[in-house]
C-alpha positions, 0 to 999 in steps of 0.5 A, spaced: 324 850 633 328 855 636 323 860 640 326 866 636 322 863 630 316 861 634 316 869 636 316 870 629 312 865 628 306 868 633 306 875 630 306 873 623 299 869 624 296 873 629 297 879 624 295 874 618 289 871 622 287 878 625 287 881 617 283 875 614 278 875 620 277 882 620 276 882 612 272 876 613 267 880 618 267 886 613 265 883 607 260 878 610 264 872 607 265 866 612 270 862 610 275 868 610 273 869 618 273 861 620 280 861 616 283 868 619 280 864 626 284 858 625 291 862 622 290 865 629 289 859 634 294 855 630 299 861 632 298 860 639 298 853 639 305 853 636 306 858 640 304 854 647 309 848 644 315 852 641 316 858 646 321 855 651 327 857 655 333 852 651 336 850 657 331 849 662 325 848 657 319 852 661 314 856 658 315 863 657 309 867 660 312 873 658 310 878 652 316 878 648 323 874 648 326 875 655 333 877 656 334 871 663 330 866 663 325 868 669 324 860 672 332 858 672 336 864 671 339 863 665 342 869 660 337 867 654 340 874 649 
């Protein structure tokens, strides 16, 4: 997986899970909390794996898609 998608991917289950968490609470119904909780940490999870530089391979840390890798330099878009 490409970091654009991991990018979107993490906004997708942040949103999804934050949603179902939030309905969960809401409503009093707990299944809906754990699985809005577990949407959510799955997106981290795959965002902590995917989210890399493609030509050295490092960790972003960085909110959003940088436009130079900030460890090797490298024009990224």
């Amino acid at each position: 997986m490409d970091y654009f998608k991991s990018y979107v991917l993490l906004w997708v289950g942040a949103i999804t899970g934050g949603a179902l968490a939030t309905v969960g609470v809401g409503l009093e119904i707990h299944l809906l909390l754990g699985l809005g909780c577990v949407v959510l940490l799955a997106a981290l999870l795959q965002t902590w794996l995917f989210f890399r530089c493609p030509n050295c391979g490092r960790y972003w840390n960085t909110f959003g898609i940088p436009h130079y890798c900030p460890h090797c330099g490298e024009f990224i878009w």
